[in-house]
C-alpha beads as a LAMMPS data file, in Angstrom:
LAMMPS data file: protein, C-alpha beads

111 atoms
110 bonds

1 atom types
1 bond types

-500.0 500.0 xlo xhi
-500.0 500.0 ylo yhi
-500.0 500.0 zlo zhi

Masses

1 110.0

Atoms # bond

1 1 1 85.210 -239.511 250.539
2 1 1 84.883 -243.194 249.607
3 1 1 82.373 -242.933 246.488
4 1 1 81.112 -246.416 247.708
5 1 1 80.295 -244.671 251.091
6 1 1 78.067 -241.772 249.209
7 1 1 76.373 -244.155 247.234
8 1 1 75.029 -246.168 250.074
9 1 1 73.993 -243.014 252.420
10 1 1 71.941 -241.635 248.742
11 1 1 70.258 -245.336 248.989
12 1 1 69.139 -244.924 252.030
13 1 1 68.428 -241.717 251.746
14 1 1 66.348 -241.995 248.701
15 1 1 64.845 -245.880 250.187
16 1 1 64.173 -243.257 253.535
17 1 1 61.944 -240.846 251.677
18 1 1 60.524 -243.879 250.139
19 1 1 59.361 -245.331 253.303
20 1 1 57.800 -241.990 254.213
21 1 1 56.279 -241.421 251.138
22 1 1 54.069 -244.159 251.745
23 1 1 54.049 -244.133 255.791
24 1 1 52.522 -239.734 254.873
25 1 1 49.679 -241.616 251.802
26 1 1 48.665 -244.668 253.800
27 1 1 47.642 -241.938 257.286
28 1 1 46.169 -239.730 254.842
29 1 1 43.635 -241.688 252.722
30 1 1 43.350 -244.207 254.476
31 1 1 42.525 -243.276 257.969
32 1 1 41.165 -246.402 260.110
33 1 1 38.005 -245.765 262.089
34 1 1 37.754 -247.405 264.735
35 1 1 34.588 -246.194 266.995
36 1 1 33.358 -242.553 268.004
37 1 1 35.737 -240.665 265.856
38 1 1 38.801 -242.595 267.092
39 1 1 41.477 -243.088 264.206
40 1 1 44.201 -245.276 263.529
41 1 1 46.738 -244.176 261.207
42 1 1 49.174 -247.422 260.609
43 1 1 51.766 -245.253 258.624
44 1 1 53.499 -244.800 261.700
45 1 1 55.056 -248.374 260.770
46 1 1 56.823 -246.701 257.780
47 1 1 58.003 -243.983 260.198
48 1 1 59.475 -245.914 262.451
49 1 1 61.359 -248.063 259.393
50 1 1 62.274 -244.565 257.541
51 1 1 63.906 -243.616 261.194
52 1 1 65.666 -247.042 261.256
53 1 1 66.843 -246.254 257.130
54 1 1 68.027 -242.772 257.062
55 1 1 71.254 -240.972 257.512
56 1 1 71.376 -240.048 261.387
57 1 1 70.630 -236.216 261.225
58 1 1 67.594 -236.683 259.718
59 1 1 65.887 -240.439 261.133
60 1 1 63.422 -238.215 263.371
61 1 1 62.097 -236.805 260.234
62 1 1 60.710 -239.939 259.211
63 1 1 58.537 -240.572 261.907
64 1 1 57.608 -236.522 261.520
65 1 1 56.683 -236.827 258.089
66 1 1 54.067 -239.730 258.127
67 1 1 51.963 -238.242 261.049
68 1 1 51.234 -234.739 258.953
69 1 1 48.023 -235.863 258.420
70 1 1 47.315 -236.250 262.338
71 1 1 47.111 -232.333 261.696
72 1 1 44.104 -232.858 259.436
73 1 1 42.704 -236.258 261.297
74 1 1 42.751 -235.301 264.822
75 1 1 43.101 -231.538 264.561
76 1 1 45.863 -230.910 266.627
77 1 1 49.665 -231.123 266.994
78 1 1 50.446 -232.697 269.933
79 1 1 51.018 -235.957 267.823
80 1 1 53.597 -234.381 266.016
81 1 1 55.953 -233.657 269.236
82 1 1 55.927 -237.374 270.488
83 1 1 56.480 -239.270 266.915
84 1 1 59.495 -236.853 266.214
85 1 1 60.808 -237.902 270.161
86 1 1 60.122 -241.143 269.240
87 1 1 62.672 -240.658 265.571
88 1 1 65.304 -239.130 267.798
89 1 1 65.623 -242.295 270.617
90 1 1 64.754 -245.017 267.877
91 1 1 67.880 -243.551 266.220
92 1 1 69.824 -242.850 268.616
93 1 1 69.722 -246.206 270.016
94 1 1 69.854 -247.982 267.062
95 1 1 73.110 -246.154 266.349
96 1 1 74.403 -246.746 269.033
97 1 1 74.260 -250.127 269.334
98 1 1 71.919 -250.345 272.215
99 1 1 68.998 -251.579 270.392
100 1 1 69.606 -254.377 267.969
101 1 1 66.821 -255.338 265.513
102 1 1 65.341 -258.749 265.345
103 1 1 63.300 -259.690 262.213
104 1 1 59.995 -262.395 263.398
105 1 1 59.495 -264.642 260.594
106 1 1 57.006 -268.123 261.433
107 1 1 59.462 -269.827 260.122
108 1 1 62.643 -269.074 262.194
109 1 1 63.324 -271.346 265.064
110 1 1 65.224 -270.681 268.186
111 1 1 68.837 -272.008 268.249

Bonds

1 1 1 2
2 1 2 3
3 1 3 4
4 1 4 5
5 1 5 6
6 1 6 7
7 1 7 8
8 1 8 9
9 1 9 10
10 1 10 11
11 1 11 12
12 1 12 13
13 1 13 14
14 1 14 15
15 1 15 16
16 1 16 17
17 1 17 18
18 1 18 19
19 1 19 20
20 1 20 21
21 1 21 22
22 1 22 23
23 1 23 24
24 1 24 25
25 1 25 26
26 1 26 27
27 1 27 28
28 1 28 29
29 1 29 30
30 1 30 31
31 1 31 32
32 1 32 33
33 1 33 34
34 1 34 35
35 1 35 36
36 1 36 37
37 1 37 38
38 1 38 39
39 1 39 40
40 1 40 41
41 1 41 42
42 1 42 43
43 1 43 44
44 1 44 45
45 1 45 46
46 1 46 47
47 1 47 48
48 1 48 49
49 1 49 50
50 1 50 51
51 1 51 52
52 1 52 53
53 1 53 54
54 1 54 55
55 1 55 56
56 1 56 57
57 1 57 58
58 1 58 59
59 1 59 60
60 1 60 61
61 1 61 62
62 1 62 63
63 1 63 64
64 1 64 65
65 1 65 66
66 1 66 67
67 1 67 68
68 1 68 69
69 1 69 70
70 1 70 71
71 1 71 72
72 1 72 73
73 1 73 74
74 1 74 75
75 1 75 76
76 1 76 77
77 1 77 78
78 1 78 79
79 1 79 80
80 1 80 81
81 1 81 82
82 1 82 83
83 1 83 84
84 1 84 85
85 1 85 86
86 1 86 87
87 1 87 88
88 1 88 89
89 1 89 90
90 1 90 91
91 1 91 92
92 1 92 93
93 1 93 94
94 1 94 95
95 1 95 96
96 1 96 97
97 1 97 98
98 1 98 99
99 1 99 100
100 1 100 101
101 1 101 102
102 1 102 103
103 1 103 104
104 1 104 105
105 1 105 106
106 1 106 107
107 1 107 108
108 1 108 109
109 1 109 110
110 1 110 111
């Protein structure tokens, strides 16, 4: 095993569980109200970039592990089922090649 190789899937491993970290504290305390007990929990965004960091067999976790606190918000699990579907294709794709990702910035201009 190229030790180069290990070190870069333990980076984005560790920069992975990172993303989640924060994706599982931002949906927890800091829940968005919206109107008539409607929630938004924006740590799905650091789901969906833990999916896009970590090793393959476990990118659906990511998504997984920042909507926990749906459990707690919204009081059931149904959430759960569809952001860990969502990990799995975002991944897959990705992998694959079939997705590639395009970073916006204001100031990039078309060619």
């Amino acid at each position: 095993m190229n030790p180069r190789t290990s070190s870069d899937v333990l980076h984005r491993a560790l920069v992975g569980a990172g993303f989640c970290v924060i994706g599982l504290l931002l949906n927890r305390y800091i829940p968005i109200e919206l109107a008539f007990g409607i929630s938004l929990l924006a740590g799905n965004i650091f789901g969906v970039l833990a999916a896009l960091t970590l090793p393959w067999p476990f990118s659906a976790l990511g998504p997984l592990i920042t909507m926990l606190p749906s459990l707690v918000v919204w009081g059931h699990p149904g959430a759960l089922t569809s952001v860990f579907l969502e990990g799995l294709v975002i991944a897959f794709l990705v992998r694959k090649g079939k997705i590639q990702l395009v970073l916006l910035c204001p100031s990039a201009k078309p060619a």
